[in-house]
C-alpha positions as CSV (number, residue, x, y, z in Angstrom):
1,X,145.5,-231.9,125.1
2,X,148.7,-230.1,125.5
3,X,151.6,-230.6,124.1
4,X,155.7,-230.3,123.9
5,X,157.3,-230.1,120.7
6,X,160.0,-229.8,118.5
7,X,160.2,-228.9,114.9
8,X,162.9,-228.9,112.4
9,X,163.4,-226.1,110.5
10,X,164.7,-225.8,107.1
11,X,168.8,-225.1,108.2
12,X,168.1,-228.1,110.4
13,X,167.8,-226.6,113.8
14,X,165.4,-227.2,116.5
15,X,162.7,-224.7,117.8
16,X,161.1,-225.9,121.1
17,X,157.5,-224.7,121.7
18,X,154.3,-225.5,123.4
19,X,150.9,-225.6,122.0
20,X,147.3,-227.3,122.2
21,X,146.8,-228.5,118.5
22,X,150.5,-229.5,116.9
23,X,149.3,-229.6,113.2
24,X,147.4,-226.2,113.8
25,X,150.5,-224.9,115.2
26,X,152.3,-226.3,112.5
27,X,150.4,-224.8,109.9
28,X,150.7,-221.4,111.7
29,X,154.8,-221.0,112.0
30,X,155.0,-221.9,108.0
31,X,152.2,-219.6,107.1
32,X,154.6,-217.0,108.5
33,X,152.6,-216.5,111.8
34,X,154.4,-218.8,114.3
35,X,157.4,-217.6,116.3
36,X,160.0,-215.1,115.0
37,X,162.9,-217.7,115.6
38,X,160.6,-220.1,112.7
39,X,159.7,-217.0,109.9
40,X,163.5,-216.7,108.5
41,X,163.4,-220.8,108.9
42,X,160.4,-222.4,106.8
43,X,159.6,-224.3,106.1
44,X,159.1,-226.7,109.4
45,X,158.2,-229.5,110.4
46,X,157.5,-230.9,114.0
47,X,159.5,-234.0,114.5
48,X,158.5,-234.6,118.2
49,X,156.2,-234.1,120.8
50,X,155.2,-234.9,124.4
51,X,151.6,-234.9,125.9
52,X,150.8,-233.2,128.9
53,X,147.5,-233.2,131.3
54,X,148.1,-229.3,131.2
55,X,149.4,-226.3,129.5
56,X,151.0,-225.2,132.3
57,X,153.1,-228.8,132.4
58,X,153.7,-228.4,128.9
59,X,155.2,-224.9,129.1
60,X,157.7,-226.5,132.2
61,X,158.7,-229.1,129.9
62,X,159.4,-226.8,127.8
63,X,161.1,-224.4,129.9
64,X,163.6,-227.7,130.9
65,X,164.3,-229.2,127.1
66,X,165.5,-225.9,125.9
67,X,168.4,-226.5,128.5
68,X,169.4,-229.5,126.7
69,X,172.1,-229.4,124.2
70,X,171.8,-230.1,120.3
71,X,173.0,-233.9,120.9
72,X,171.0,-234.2,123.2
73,X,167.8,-233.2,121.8
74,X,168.4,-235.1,118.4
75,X,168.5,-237.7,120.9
76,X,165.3,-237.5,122.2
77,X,164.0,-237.5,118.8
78,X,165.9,-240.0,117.4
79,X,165.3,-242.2,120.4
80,X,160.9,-241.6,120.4
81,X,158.5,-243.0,118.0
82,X,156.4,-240.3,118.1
83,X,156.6,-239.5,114.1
């Protein structure tokens, strides 16, 4: 299934992505693989995700979190139980 996420990089900020498998995509931003904004910030760790029927919703989600503000997204994580 698809999936939202967040993960916490080492200075403590958030990256925002979309993927299929989150501990595959995990394991590829601290091998050094992931996304630019994550290879000067390993290691990481995702702290959050949301499940989606589709990609495509995933990537929307996505699109609409990065919007948020920092408070606001430690929120959301703070307020889930997702991990």
């Amino acid at each position: 299934m698809p999936f939202f996420y967040f993960a916490r990089c080492c200075d403590n900020s958030l990256y925002s992505g979309s993927c299929i498998d989150l501990q595959a995509r995990e394991d590829m931003h601290n091998s050094g693989k992931g996304a630019k904004y994550t290879r000067s910030r390993l290691p990481i760790k995702i702290v959050y995700s949301e499940e989606f029927e589709t990609l495509s919703e995933a990537r929307k989600r996505e699109a609409e979190v990065k919007k948020f503000s920092k408070d606001k997204k430690e929120n959301l994580i703070y307020t889930s139980n997702t991990f």
